[in-house]
Every structure is written in structure tokens, then in C-alpha cells.
C-alpha positions as CSV (number, residue, x, y, z in Angstrom):
1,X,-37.6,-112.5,9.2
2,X,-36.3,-111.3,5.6
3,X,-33.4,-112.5,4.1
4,X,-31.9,-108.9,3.9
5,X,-32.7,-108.8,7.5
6,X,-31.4,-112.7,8.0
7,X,-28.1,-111.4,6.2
8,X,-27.0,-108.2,7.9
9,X,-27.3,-110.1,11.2
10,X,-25.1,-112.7,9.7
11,X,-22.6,-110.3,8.4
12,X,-22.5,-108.6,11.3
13,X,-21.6,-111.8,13.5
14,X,-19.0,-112.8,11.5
15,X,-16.9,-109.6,11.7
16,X,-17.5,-109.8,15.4
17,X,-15.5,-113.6,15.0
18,X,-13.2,-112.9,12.5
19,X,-11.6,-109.7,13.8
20,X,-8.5,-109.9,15.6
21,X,-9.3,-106.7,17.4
22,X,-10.9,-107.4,21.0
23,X,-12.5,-104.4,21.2
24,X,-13.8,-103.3,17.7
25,X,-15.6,-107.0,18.5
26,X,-17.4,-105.6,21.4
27,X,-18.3,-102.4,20.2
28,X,-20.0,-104.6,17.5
29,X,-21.6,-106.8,19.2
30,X,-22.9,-104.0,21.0
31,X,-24.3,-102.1,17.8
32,X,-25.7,-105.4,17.0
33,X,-27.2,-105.2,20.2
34,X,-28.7,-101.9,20.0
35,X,-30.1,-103.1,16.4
36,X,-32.2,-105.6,17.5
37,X,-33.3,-103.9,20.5
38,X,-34.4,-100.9,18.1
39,X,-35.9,-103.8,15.3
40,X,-38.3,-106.2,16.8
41,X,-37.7,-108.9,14.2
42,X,-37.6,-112.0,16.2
43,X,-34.1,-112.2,17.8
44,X,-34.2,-112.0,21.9
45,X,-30.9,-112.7,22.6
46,X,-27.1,-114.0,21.1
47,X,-25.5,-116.2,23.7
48,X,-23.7,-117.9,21.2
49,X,-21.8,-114.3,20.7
50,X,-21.9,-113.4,24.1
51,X,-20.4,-116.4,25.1
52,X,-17.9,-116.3,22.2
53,X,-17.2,-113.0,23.3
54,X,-16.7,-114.0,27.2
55,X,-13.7,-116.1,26.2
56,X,-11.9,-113.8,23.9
57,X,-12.0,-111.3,27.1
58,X,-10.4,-113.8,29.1
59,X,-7.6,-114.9,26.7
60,X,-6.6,-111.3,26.4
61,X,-6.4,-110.6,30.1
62,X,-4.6,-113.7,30.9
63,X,-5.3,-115.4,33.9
64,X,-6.5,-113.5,36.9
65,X,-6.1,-113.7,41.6
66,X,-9.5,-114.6,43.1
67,X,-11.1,-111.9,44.7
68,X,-12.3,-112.4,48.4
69,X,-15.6,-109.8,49.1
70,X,-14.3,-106.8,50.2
71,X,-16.8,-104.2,49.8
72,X,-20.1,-105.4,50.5
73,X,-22.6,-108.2,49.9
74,X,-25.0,-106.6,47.2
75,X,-24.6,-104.3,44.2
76,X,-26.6,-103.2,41.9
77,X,-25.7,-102.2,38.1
78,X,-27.6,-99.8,36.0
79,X,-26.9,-98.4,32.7
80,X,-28.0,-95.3,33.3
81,X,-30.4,-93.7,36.1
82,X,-33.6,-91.5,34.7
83,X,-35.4,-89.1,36.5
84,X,-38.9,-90.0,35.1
85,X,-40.0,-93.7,34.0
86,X,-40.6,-97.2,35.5
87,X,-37.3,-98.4,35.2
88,X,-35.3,-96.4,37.7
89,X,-37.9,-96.9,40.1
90,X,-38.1,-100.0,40.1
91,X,-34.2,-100.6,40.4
92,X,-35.5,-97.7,43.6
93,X,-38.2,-99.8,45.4
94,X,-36.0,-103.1,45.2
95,X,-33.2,-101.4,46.5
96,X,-35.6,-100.5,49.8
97,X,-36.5,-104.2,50.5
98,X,-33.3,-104.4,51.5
99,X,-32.1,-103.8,55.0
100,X,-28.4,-103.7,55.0
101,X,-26.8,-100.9,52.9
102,X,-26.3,-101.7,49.3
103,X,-23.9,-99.8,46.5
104,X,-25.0,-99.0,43.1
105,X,-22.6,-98.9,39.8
106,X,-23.5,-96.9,37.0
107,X,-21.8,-98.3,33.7
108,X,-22.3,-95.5,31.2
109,X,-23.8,-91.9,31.6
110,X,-25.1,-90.3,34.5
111,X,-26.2,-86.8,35.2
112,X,-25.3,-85.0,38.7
113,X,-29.2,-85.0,39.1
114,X,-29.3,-88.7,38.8
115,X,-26.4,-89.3,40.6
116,X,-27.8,-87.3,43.8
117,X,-30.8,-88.8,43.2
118,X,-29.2,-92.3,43.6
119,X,-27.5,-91.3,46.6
120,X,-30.8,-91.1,48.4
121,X,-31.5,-95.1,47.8
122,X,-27.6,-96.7,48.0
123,X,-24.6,-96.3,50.2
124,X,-22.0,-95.7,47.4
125,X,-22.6,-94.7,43.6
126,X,-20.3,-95.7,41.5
127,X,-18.9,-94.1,38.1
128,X,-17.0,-95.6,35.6
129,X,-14.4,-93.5,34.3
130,X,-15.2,-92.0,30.5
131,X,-11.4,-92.3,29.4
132,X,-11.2,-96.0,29.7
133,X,-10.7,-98.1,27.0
134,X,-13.0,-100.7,25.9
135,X,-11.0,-103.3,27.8
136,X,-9.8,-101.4,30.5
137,X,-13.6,-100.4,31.0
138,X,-14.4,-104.1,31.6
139,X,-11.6,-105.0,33.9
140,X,-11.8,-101.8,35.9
141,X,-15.7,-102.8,36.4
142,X,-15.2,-106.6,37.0
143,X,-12.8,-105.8,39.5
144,X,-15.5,-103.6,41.6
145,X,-18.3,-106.5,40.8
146,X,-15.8,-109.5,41.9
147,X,-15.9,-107.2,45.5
148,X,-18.9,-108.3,46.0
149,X,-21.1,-111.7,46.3
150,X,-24.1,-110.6,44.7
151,X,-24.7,-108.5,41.4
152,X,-28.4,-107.4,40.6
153,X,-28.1,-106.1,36.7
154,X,-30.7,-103.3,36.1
155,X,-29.1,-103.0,32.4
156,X,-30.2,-101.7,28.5
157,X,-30.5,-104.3,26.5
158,X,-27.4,-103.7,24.6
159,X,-25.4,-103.2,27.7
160,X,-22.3,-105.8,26.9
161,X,-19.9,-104.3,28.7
162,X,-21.8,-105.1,32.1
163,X,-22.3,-108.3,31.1
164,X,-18.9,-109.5,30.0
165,X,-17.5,-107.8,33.1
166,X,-19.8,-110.5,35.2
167,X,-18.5,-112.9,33.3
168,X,-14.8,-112.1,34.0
169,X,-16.0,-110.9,37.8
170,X,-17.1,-114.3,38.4
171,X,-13.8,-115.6,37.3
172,X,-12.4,-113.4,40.0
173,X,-14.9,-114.4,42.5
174,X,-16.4,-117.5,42.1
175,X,-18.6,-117.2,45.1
176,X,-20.4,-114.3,43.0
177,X,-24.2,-114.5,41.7
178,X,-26.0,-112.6,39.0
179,X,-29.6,-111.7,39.7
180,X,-31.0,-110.3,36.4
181,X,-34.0,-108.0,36.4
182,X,-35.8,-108.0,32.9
183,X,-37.5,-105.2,33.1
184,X,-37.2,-104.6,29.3
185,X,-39.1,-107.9,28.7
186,X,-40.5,-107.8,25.7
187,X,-37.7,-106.7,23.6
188,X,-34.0,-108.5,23.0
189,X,-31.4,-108.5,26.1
190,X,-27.8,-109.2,26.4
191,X,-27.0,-111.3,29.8
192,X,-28.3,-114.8,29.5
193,X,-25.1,-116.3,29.8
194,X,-24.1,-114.4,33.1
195,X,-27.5,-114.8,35.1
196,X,-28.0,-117.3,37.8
197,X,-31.7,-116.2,38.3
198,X,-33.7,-114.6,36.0
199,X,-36.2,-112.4,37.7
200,X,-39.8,-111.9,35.8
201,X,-42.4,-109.1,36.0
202,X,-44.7,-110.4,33.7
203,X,-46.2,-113.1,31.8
204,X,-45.9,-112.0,28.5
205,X,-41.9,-111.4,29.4
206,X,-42.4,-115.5,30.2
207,X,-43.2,-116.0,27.1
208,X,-40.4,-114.5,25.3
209,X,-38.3,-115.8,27.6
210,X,-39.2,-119.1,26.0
211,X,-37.8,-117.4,22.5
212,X,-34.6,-115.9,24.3
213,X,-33.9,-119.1,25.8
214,X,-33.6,-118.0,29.0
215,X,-31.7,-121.4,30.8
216,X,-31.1,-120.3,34.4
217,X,-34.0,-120.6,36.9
218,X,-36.3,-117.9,37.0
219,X,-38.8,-116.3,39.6
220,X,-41.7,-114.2,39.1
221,X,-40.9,-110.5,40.7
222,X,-43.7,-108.1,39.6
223,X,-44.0,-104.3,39.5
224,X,-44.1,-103.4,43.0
225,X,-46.2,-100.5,44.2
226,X,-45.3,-97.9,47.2
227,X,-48.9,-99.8,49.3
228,X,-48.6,-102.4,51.6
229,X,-51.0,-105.5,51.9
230,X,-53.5,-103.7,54.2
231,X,-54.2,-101.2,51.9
232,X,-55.9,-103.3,48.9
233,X,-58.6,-105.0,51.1
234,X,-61.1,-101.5,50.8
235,X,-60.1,-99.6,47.7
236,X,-62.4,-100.8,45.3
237,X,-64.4,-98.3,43.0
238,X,-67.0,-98.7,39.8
239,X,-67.1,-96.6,37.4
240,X,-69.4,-93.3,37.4
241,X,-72.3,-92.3,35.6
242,X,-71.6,-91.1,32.2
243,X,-72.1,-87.1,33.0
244,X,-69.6,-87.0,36.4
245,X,-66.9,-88.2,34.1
246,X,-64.5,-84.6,33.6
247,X,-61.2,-86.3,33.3
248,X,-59.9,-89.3,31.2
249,X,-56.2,-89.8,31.5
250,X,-54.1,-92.1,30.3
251,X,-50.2,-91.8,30.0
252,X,-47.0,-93.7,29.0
253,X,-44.5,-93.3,26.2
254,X,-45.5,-91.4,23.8
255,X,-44.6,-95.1,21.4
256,X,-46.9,-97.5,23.7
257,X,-49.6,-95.5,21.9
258,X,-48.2,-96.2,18.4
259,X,-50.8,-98.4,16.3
260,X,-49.4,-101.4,15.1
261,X,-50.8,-104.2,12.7
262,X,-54.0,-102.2,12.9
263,X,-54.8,-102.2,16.7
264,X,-54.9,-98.7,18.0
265,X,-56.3,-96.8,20.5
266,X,-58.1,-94.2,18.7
267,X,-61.1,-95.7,17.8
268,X,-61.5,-95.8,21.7
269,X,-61.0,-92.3,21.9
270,X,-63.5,-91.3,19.8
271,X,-65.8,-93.5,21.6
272,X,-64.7,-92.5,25.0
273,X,-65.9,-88.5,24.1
274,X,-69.1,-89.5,22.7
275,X,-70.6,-91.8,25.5
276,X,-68.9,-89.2,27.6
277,X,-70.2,-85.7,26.3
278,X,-68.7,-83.7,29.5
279,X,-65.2,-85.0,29.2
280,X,-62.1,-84.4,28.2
281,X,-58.8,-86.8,27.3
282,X,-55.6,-86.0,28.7
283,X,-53.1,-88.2,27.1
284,X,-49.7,-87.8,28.9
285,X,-46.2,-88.8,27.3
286,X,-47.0,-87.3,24.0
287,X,-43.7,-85.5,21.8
288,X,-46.2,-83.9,19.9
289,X,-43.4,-82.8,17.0
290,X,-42.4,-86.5,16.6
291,X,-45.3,-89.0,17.8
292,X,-47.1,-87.9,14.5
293,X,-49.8,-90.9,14.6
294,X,-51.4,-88.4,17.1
295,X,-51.9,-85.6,14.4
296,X,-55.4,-86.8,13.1
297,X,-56.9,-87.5,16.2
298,X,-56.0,-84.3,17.5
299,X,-57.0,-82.7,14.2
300,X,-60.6,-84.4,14.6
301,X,-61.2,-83.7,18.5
302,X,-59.3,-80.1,18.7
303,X,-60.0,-79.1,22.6
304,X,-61.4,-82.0,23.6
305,X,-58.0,-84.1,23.4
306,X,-54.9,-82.6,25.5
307,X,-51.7,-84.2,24.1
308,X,-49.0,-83.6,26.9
309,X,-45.7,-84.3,27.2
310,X,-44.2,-86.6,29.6
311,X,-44.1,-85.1,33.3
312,X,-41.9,-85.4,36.1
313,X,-43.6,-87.4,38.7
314,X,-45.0,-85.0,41.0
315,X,-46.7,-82.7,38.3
316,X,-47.9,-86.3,36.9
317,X,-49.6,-86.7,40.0
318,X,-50.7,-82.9,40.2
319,X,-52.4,-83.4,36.7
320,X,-53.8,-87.2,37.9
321,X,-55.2,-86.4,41.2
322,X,-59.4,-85.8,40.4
323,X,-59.0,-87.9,37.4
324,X,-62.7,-89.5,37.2
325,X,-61.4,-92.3,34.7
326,X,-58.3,-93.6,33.6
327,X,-57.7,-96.3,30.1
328,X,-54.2,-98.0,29.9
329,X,-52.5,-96.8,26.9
330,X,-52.5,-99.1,24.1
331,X,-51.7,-101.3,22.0
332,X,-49.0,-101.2,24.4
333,X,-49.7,-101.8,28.1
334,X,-48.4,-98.4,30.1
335,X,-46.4,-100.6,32.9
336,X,-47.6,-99.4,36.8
337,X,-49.3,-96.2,36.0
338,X,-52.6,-98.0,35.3
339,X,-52.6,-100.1,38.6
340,X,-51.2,-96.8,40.5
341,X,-54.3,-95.0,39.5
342,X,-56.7,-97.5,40.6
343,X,-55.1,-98.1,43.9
344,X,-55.9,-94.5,44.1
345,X,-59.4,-94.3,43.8
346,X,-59.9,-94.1,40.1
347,X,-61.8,-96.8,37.9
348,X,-59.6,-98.2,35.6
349,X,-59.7,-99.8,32.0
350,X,-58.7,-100.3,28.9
351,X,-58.7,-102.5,25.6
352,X,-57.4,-106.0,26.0
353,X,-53.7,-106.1,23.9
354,X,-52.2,-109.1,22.3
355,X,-49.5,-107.7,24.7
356,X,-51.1,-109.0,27.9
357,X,-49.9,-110.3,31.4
358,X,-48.9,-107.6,33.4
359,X,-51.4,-107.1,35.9
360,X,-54.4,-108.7,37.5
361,X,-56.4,-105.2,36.4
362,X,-56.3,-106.0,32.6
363,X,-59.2,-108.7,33.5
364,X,-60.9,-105.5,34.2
365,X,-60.5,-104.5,30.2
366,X,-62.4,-104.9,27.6
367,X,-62.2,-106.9,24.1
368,X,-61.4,-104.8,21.2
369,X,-65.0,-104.0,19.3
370,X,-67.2,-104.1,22.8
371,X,-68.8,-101.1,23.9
372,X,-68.9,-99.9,27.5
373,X,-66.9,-101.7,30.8
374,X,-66.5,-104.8,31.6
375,X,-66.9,-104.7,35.9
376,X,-65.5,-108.0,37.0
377,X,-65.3,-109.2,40.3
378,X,-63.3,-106.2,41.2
379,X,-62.9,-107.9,44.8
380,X,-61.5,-111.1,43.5
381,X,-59.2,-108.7,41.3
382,X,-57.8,-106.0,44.4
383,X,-56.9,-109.4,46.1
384,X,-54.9,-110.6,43.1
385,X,-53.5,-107.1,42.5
386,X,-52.3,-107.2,46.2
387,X,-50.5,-110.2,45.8
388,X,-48.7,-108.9,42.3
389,X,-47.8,-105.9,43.6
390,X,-48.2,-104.6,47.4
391,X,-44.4,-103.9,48.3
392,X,-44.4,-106.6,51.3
393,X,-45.6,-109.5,48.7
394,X,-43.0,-108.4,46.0
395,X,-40.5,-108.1,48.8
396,X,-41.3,-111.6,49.9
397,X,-40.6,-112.9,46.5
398,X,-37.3,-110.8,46.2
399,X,-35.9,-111.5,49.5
400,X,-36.7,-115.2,49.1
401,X,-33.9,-115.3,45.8
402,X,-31.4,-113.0,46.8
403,X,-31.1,-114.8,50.7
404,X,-32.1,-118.0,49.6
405,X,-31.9,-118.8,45.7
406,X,-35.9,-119.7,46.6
407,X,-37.8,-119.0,43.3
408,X,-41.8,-118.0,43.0
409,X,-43.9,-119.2,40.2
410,X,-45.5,-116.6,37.6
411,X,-48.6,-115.6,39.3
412,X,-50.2,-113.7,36.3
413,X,-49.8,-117.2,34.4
414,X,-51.8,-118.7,36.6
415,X,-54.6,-116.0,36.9
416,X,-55.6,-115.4,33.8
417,X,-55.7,-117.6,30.1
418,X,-53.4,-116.8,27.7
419,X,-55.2,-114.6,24.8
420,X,-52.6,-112.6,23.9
421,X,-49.8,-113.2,21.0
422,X,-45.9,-113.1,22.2
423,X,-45.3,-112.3,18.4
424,X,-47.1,-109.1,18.6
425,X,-44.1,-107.2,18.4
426,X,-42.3,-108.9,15.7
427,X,-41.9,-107.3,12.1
428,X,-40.1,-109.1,9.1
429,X,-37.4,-107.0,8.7
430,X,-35.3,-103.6,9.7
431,X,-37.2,-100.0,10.2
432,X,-33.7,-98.0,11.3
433,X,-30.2,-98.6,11.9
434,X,-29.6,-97.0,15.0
435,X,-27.3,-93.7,15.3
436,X,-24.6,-95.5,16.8
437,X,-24.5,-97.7,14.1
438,X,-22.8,-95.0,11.8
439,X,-20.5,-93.4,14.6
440,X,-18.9,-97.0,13.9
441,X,-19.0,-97.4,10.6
442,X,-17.5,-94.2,9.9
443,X,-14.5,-96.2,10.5
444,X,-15.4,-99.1,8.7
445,X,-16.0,-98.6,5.1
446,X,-17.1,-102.4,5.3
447,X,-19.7,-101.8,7.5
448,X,-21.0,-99.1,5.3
449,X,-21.4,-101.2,2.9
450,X,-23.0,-104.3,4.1
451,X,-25.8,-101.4,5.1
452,X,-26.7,-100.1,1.7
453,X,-26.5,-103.6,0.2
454,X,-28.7,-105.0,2.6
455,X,-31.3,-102.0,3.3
456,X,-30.4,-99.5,0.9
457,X,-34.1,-97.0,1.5
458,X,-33.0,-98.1,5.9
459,X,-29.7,-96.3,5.3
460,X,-31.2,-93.5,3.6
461,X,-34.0,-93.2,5.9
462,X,-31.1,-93.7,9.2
463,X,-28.8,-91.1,7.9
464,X,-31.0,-88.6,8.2
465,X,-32.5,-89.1,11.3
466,X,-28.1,-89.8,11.9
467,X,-28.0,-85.7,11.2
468,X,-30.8,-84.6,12.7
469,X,-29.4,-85.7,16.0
470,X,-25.9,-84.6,15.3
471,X,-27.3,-81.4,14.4
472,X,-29.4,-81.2,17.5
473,X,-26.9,-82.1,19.7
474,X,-24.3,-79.5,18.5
């Protein structure tokens, strides 16, 4: 890390100390959050200001009445619900392996499509009223968490408000547990201090949670899939000969295909439409305007590359369905599209990422360089896949932490040796200060300037982009 970068985090800690005002603290903390969540420079976590944080709550509140359970048994939190992405359906599927009703809380934004579209997997949703202050936010929430005995957080990694709610909730109720899912794993979180079990869905998240210093117990989770067990034992399929291939797809966030440090995808591509002179690449996620690494590849291939953007999840499966060969996106791994594709039919592969340890399938990759597929013991891997991801497996695991406080080992640690690099990710110092960096600081002159001291070309570059949205948005 840089010493600009070193300094600005510094600077920004110790206003969040030294202020006498409770809640200008957490809206800091929060920026500072949403900083390092937007800038992979090395930081995972900040108990020490979460913690620091936690008390200051308390000592303005004052003492508070234990809470007996009153509502329910389980709630789950989310920051905000999406329509499209693996997030929200993950929060989804876990909410099915469970057989009593559960409630959801939303604790920022939610559209009315959203909302009745989260009224389809819970009981009650939630909303937190927009009017609240700061404070107010956090004891109106930690009252409705210290209702219940068990909280499953489903939270952006710069949501501090859900977290110091737990911590004041379990003041409340001291019967209350925090299950955390962290299924932003590879990036820095808020929460450590409040989870009792940390829940993981992949290896390479293990790994950082080494850096975060992760201190609770945690259990391996997995992405879980709409199949059951039964369904795995069959579906295995090898690639076809070079002139049935019609269809490559791959699809995820338009930034998973991003190249960084020199690994990219697009050498692949232009390997994948010579050895495969009938096909055509559909690459789905794609903001064509903004992902601008796409430009010369599309500029080279013309009609043979179709650069979509990202699709609702029945049209994604409209586009997928005769797909005769589908490549994980890269250099970032594209999360449970690539096993959902094989599970339905389609041979899958891709090029083996420093960012590794999310499924069984990436032993059916291939080393950056090779040429051609590398066709494991695709039995051997459908069995592992099955025990990752089938629902009733993933289930198993869930059900055993949330009844029982039982935890699983990491599967994909033990499957597979560790090639990959848990510092993939990391750069030495700041790209952009996010946008609601400057909604703060234009009432902090301070702030301001501890920006351009630090990263005077960042502030530049930020205010612009700061515009552009404000502009858009009007």
C-alpha cells in the first residue's frame, strides 16, 4: 500500500475518533467503508473502528430493557434486494431450506419490484423508514433484530448501520446470534465483530478471511443450485467436435471480464473463433458505453463477438438454452452461471485464475497458454460438484449452523491445491473516491482537503465521474 493511500485511511480514522458527533462518525466510517470496498488495496475489514464505534452507540443511548423474542425465530437482513445477480438469490434459496416462515429486513433502498419480489420467499418484509436519523435508524432496526433469536446478515460491505444495530440488538437480547453470509468474499466487509458464525462459499474467500481476521468460527456454505442430489449422477457431457460448436457464451459482470495485471480473456477469444470457425461468442453482462476494455476486441472480431448487456434471468436463459459451449468469464470467476450451464447439458471451461476455489468445475479449466480442453475425470468432478452445490447438501450444511451451531469444513480446500494468489486483487493505492465520498464532504471542507492532498489526479478523476452521475440522475 502507498503512503498517500496509508495516510488518507489514517486521516480518515481519526476524524471518525476525534469527533464528538455520533453520527457524522458513522457516516464516515461508512464512506471509509465504501472506499475500500471500491479500492482493493489490502484492507478487508476495521474491527478496531467498528468496535470503537459499537461503544460510542451504546454510551449515547444509555442503557437499554432486554428484549424477550417476540416476532419470530429467524430474520434475515439485506441491504438492498436486486432483480438480476447472485446475491439476491442466494439470500432466495437459503431462505427455502427453511421450513418455518422467516421475515426479511431491508436496511436501505428497495424498489416495489423488489419488495413483491421478496414477498414471495419471506413472511414479512421489512422497511426502514427514510426520515430517520442516523441514530434513530439504528435503534429503530435493533429493536426489530433484538425480536428475534437469530439474524442471518445478507449485507454490502459498507453496510454499518446493520452491523452496529446487531451489536446494540444483542444488548437487547442476549439470547440473539449473527449468522453472516460473505457472499462478497473477496473484497472488504464490515461485521466481524457482530458474527457468531461466519458462513463461506469459497476457498479463495478462506483465504482472505485469514487477511480480515475473521475470529468467530466459520462453515463452509457454497453456492447452492435449484438440483437436488439425484440429478448430478448422469449429466455428464464432453465437449463437441470443433464444427457443431454455433454458440460460445459466457456471462457475468461486465468488470469480472476486466484484464488486470495482464491476465485477460481475450487472447482466448481470439483462439476460441479460430479453432472454432462456425462459431460465434456471445458475451453477456457487457455496458458496452462504459466496459471500454471490450472496444478492441470487438473492433477486431466485428459479427463474430455479440457484446450484450446483462439480462433478466429468464431472457438469460432464452439466449443460453442451445448454447454448444460455455468459458467462465475471466480473470474473474462468473459465480454459479458456469456450473448452472453444465448441470444443463453444456460443456464447460475456462482459463485457470489466480482467483480460484469456487467450484469443483474449475479443475475442468485450463492453464493460461495451453491450447484446447483439458477433460478430467468429469465423473469424479459431477460428484464433487454435487456435494458443493445440489440444494439438499448445501441445505445440510446450513441447517446444521443455524439449528445446531454445527460447522462444515471447506470442501473446495480440500479438493483441489492451492494455485491461485489471494493478492490477486490488491493494488498499491486508490483508483476513485466513491460518489458518496463528496455528498459528505461537501460539508466538510476538511475532508476536501485531505482528498486533493493525498490523491490530487483521484479527486480530479472522482469529481467527474461525481457529475456525471448527478447529471444522470437529475
Amino acid at each position: 500500500m502507498s503512503s498517500s493511500c496509508s495516510k488518507i485511511i489514517l486521516e480518515l480514522k481519526n476524524k471518525i475518533t476525534s469527533t464528538d458527533d455520533i453520527e457524522y462518525a458513522i457516516s464516515l466510517a461508512e464512506v471509509l467503508a465504501k472506499l475500500l470496498w471500491s479500492n482493493n488495496v489490502g484492507v478487508y475489514s476495521f474491527p478496531d473502528i467498528e468496535t470503537y464505534l459499537q461503544v460510542k452507540v451504546i454510551d449515547s443511548i444509555g442503557s437499554s430493557e432486554n428484549v424477550r423474542n417476540e416476532d419470530g425465530e429467524i430474520l434475515f437482513v439485506i441491504s438492498e434486494p436486486y432483480l438480476a445477480g447472485g446475491h439476491t438469490r442466494l439470500m432466495e434459496r437459503l431462505s427455502e431450506m427453511l421450513v418455518e416462515d422467516v421475515d426479511l429486513l431491508i436496511s436501505k433502498h428497495s424498489g416495489d419490484q423488489e419488495k413483491n419480489r421478496m414477498s414471495s420467499f419471506f413472511a414479512s418484509v421489512i422497511t426502514v423508514p427514510n426520515s430517520l436519523s442516523i441514530l434513530n435508524k439504528i435503534i429503530h432496526i435493533s429493536d426489530i433484530y433484538a425480536k428475534y433469536n437469530k439474524l442471518i446478515l445478507n449485507i454490502h460491505p459498507d453496510d454499518i448501520i446493520s452491523v452496529l444495530s446487531c451489536g446494540l440488538a444483542k444488548k437487547k437480547n442476549p439470547d440473539l446470534k449473527c449468522f453472516f453470509i460473505n457472499h462478497a468474499d473477496h473484497v472488504f466487509n464490515v461485521g466481524v465483530t457482530v458474527a457468531d458464525i461466519w458462513f463461506e462459499i469459497s476457498n479463495f474467500g478462506r483465504k482472505i478471511d485469514k487477511l480480515r481476521g475473521v475470529c468467530c468460527p466459520s462453515s463452509f456454505l457454497g453456492i447452492p443450485l435449484d438440483k437436488n442430489s439425484e440429478f448430478f449422477s448422469e449429466n455428464i457431457k464432453y465437449p463437441k467436435s470443433k464444427d457443431d460448436v454455433n454458440k460460445i457464451i459466457s456471462a457475468a459482470s461486465g468488470a469480472k471480464f476486466k484484464p488486470i495485471k495482464g491476465v485477460s480473456i481475450f487472447p482466448a477469444i481470439s483462439e476460441l473463433l479460430a479453432d472454432y470457425p462456425n462459431a460465434i461468442i456471445y458475451i453477456i453482462g457487457v455496458n458496452f458505453y462504459t466496459d471500454y476494455w471490450w472496444w478492441p476486441v470487438k473492433l477486431k472480431h466485428l459479427s463474430r463477438l455479440k457484446l450484450i448487456k446483462t439480462l433478466p434471468y429468464t431472457e438469460y436463459l432464452s439466449l443460453t438454452k442451445d448454447c454448444d459451449l460455455y468459458i467462465d468469464s475471466h480473470p474473474m470467476p462468473g459465480g454459479t452461471a458456469f456450473v448452472e450451464q453444465c448441470l444443463n447439458g453444456v460443456y464447460c471451461t475456462g482459463i485457470e485464475s489466480p482467483l480460484q476455489g469456487y467450484t469443483p468445475l474449475e479443475e475442468n479449466k485450463r492453464k493460461a497458454g495451453q491450447s484446447g480442453f483439458s477433460i478430467n475425470n468429469l465423473d469424479i468432478i459431477m460428484k464433487r460438484i454435487e456435494a458443493v452445490h445440489s440444494f439438499n447438501k448445501v441445505r445440510e450444511r446450513f441447517l446444521n449452523v443455524i439449528h445446531h451451531m454445527t460447522c462444515s469444513g471447506n470442501l473446495l480446500e480440500s479438493y483441489k491445491g492451492w494455485t491461485g494468489n489471494e493478492h490477486f486483487l490488491e493494488k498499491k493505492d486508490l483508483k476513485i473516491f466513491p460518489c458518496e465520498m463528496f455528498s459528505l464532504a461537501l460539508k466538510d471542507l476538511k475532508l476536501i482537503t485531505i482528498m486533493i492532498k493525498t490523491h490530487p489526479y483521484i479527486f480530479v478523476k472522482s469529481v467527474f465521474f461525481f457529475l456525471i452521475r448527478k447529471i444522470i440522475k437529475k
